[in-house]
C-alpha positions as CSV (number, residue, x, y, z in Angstrom):
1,X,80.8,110.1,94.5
2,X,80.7,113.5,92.7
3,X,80.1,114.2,89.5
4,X,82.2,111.0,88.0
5,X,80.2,107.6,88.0
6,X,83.2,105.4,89.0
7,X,86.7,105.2,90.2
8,X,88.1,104.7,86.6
9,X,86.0,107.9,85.3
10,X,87.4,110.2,88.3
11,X,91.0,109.0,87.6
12,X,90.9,109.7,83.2
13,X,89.1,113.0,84.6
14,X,92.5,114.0,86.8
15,X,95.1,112.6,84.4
16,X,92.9,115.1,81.3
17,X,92.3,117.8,83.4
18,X,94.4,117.9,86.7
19,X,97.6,118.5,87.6
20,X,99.6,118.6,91.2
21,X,100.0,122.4,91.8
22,X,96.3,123.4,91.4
23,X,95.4,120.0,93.4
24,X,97.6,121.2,96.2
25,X,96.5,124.8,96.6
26,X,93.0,123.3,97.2
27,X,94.1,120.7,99.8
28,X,95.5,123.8,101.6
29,X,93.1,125.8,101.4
30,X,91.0,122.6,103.0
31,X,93.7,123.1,105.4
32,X,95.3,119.8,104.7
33,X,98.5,121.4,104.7
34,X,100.7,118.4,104.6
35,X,100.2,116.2,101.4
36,X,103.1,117.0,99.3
37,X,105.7,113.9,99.3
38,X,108.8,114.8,99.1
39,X,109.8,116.6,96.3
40,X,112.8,113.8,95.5
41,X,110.1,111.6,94.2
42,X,109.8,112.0,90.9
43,X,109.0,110.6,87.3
44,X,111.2,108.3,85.5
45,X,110.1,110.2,82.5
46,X,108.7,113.9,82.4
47,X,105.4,113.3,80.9
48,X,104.3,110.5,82.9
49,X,101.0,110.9,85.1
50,X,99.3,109.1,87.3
51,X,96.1,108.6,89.4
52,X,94.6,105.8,91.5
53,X,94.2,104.4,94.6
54,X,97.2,103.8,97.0
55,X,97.7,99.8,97.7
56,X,100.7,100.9,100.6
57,X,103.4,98.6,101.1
58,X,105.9,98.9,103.7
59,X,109.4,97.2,103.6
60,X,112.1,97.6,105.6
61,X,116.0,96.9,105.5
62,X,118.1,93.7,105.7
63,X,121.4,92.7,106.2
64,X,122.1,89.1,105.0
65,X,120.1,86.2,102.6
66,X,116.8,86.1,104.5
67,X,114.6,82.6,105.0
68,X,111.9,84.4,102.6
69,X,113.4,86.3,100.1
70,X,112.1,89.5,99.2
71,X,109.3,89.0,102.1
72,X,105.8,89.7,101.3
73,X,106.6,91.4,97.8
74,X,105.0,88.9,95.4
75,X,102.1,88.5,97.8
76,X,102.0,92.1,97.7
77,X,102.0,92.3,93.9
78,X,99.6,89.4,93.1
79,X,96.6,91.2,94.6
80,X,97.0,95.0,93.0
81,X,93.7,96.0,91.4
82,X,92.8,97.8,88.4
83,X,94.1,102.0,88.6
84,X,95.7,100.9,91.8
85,X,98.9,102.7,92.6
86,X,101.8,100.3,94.3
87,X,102.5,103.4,96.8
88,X,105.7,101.6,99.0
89,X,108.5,102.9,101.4
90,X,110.3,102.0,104.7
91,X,114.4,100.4,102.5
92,X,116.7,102.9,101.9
93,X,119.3,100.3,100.8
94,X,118.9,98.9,97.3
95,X,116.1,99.4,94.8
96,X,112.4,98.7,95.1
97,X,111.1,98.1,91.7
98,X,112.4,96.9,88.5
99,X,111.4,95.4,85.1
100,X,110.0,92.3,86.3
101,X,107.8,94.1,88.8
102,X,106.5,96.6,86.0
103,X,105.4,93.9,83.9
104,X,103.2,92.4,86.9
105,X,101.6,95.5,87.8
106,X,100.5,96.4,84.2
107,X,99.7,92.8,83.7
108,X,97.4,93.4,86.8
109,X,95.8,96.3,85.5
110,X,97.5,98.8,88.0
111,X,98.0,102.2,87.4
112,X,101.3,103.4,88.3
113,X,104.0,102.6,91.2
114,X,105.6,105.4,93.8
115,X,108.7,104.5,95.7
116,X,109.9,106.2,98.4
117,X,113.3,104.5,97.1
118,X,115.4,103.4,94.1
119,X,114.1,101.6,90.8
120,X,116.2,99.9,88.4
121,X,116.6,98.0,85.0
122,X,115.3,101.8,83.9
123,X,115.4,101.0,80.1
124,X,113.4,98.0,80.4
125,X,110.8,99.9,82.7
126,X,110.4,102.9,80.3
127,X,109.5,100.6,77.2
128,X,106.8,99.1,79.3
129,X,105.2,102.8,78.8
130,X,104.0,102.2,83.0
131,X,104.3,105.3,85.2
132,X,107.0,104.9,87.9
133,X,108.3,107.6,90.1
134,X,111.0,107.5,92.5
135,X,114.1,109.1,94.4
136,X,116.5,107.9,91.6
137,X,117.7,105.0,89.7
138,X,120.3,102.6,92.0
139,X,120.8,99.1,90.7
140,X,121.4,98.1,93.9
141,X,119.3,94.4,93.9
142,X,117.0,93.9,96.9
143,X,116.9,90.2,97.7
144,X,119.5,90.0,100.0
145,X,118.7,93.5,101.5
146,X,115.0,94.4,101.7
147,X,112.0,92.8,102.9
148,X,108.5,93.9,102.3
149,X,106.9,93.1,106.0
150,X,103.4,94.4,105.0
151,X,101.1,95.7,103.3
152,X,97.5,97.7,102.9
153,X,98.8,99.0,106.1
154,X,99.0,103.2,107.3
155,X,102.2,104.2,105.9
156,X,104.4,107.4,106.6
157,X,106.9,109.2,103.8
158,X,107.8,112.7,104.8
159,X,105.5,115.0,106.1
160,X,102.1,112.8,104.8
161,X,100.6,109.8,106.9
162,X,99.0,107.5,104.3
163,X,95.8,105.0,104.7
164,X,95.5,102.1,101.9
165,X,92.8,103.6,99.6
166,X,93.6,107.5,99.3
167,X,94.2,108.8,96.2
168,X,97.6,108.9,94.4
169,X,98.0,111.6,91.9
170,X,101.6,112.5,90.6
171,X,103.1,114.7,87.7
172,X,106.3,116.1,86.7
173,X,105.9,118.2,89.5
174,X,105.3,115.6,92.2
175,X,103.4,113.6,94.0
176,X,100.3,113.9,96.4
177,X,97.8,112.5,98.8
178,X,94.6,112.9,98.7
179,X,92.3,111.7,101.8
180,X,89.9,109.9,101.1
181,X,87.4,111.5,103.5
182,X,88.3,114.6,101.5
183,X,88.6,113.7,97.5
184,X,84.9,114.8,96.6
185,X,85.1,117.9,97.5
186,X,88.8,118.4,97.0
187,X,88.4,117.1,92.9
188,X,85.4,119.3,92.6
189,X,87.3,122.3,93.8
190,X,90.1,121.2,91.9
191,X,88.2,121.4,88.5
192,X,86.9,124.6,89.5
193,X,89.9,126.3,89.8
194,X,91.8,124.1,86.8
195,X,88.7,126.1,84.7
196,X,89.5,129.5,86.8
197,X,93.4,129.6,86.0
198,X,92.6,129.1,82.4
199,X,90.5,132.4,82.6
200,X,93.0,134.5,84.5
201,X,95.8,133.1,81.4
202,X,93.9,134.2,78.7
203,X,92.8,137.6,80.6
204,X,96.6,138.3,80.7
205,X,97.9,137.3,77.3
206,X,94.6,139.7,75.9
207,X,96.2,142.6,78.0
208,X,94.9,142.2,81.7
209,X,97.7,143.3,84.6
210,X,97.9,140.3,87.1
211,X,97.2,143.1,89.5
212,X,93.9,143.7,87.6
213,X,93.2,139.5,86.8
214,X,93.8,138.8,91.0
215,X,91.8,141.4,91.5
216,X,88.8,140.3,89.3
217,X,89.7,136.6,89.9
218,X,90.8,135.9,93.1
219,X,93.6,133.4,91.4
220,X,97.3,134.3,90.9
């Protein structure tokens, strides 16, 4: 634990003071140079933010009325935990999350859902005031066409392999993964350079070159 008491105090510190691009740079320079999810996935609406803990789901795609419909999925939702983040991928063919879905999750206390896929019913979603981020909006429904098979399972979207428990944090400029074996020192880092590029701005708009402010700074 670093210098946050609890889960829910490290997560309102990242949504006040955080934000993906200055979180990255420090996972790379931590040479975790691969936590980026594709830069598709994005917020339903531009000012939503989100951080929490990843409950991974993975579904996969079906081709006729199954025996269980929807698989796993309300198994899946029932047992989210407060600031958790429903982090799901693996269906390509209709969409993954909806109203009804929304209203669970908040209900439950979680803190956001991330779909490597399609959401829908994107009006009702968006009054719910519940960050969502996805590849798009496809009303595509998923009962006869996706199954969620498991979940708190390692997952895999893009380039970032993803265990149940790392930390989810996603902007209007994306998504990322933190590692869990890495989040100390990667949020304390974080701060430290959040606090760093603040300096360097108002160096500049008092007159400093950005030659002169890297120079002095080391931050560009």
């Amino acid at each position: 634990m670093g210098k946050w008491k609890s889960d829910t105090g490290l997560f309102q510190l990242m949504r006040e003071r955080l934000y993906t691009p200055v979180v990255g740079d420090i996972l790379d320079a931590m040479g975790y140079n691969h936590q980026f999810l594709p830069a598709c996935i994005q917020p339903l609406r531009g000012d939503m933010k989100l951080a929490g803990r990843a409950c991974t789901v993975l579904e996969q795609n079906v081709f006729e009325p199954q025996k269980k419909p929807f698989g796993l999925l309300t198994e899946a939702l029932d047992q989210l935990q407060g600031d958790e983040i429903y982090l799901a991928t693996g269906a390509t063919n209709s969409a993954l999350w909806g109203e009804l879905l929304t209203a669970t999750a908040k209900m439950r206390g979680a803190g956001g859902a991330v779909l490597d896929g399609y959401t829908r019913d994107t009006p009702q979603v968006l009054q719910q005031n519940f960050p969502v981020f996805s590849r798009g909006c496809w009303a595509q429904d998923s009962s006869i066409r996706t199954n969620v098979v498991d979940f708190r399972c390692r997952i895999e979207i893009g380039q970032v392999v993803i265990d149940n428990g790392d930390i989810v944090f996603g902007d209007m400029d994306g998504v990322l993964i933190i590692p869990r074996k890495a989040e100390v020192e990667c949020i304390e880092r974080a701060l430290e350079k959040a606090d760093g590029e603040k300096a360097v701005r108002n160096a500049i708009e008092a007159g400093m070159s950005a030659t002169e402010a890297f120079q002095k700074f080391g931050i560009l």
